[in-house]
C-alpha positions as CSV (number, residue, x, y, z in Angstrom):
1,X,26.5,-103.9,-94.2
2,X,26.1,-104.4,-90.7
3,X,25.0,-107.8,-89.0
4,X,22.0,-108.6,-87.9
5,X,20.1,-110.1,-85.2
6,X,18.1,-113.4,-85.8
7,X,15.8,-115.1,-83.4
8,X,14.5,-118.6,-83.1
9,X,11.1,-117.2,-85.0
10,X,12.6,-115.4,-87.5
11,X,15.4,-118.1,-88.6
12,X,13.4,-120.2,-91.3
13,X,12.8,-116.7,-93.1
14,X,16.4,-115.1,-92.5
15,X,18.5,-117.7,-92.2
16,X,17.7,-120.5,-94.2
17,X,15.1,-119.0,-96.7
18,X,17.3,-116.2,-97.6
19,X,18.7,-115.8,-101.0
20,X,22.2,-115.3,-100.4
21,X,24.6,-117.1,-97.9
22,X,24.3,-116.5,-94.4
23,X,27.1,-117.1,-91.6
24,X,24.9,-117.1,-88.1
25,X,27.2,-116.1,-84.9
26,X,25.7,-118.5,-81.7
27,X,26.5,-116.3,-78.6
28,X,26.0,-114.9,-75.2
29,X,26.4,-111.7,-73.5
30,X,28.1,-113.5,-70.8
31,X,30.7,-115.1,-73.1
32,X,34.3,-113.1,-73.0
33,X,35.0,-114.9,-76.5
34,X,31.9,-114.1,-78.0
35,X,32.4,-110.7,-77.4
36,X,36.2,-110.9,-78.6
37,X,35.0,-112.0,-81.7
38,X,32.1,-109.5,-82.3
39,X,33.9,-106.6,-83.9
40,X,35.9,-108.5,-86.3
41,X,32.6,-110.1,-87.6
42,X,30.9,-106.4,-88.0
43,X,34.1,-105.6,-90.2
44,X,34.1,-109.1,-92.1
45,X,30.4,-108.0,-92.9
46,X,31.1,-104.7,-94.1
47,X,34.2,-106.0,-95.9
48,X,32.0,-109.1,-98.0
49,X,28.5,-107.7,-97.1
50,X,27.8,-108.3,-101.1
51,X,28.6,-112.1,-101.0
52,X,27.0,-112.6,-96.8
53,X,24.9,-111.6,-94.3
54,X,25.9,-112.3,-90.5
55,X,24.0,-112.6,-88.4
56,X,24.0,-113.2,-84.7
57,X,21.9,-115.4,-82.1
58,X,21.6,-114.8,-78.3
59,X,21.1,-118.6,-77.5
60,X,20.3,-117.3,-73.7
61,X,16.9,-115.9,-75.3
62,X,16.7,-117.9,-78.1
63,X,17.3,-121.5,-77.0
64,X,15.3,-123.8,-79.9
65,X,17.3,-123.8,-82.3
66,X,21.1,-123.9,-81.2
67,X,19.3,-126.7,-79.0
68,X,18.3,-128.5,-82.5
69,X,21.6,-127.6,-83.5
70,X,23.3,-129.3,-81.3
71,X,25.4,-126.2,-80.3
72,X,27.9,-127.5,-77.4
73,X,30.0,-124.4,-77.6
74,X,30.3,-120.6,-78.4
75,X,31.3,-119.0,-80.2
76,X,29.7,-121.5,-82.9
77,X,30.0,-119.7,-86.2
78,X,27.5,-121.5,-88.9
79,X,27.3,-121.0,-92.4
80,X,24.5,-121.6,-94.8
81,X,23.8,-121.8,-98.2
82,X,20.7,-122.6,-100.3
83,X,18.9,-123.5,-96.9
84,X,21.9,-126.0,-96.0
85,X,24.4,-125.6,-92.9
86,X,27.8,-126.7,-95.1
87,X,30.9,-125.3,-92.3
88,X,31.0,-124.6,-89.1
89,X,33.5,-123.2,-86.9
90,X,34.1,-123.3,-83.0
91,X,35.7,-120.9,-80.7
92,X,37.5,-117.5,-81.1
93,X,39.2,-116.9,-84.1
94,X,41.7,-113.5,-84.7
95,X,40.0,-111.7,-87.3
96,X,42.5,-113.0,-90.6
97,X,41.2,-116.4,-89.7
98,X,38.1,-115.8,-89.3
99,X,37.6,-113.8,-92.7
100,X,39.9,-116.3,-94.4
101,X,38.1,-119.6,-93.1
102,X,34.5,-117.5,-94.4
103,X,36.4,-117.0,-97.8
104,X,37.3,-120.1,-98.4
105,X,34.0,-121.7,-97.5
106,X,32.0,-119.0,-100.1
């Protein structure tokens, strides 16, 4: 399962509406992390595509919510469940971490 892209219209309804966890990837095109991190988190979703969906936010076109947020940083990886943000991570992570810290937080 690949990721997907969410917007600030469609996040109510994909993000915190939807009926299984959700791990949202805050990023830019003009961020060398963010793009480090990118194919690890399309193999993490193939890998536990059954448990979560990722998805991924351009906050350069879609500014409201990272803004409400509070997103200081990206890579800001944020994870939901039943509607809640309950973990977050910051920065670039090498793939085992990344999958691992998503584990454990499941």
């Amino acid at each position: 399962m690949a990721t997907f892209n969410v917007t600030d219209e469609s996040f109510q309804s994909d993000v915190v509406d939807a009926d299984k966890p959700i791990l949202v990837d805050f990023w830019a095109d003009w961020c060398g992390p963010c793009k480090m991190i990118a194919p690890a988190l399309e193999e993490i979703s193939d890998e536990l595509g059954e448990k979560v969906g990722i998805a991924k936010m351009d906050i350069m076109e879609n500014p409201d919510v990272p803004g409400k947020l509070g997103v200081q940083g990206i890579p800001f990886l944020a994870l939901y469940k039943g509607g809640e943000k309950v973990a977050e991570l910051t920065g670039a992570r090498p793939k085992s971490q990344l999958k691992a810290w998503l584990e454990g937080e499941l």
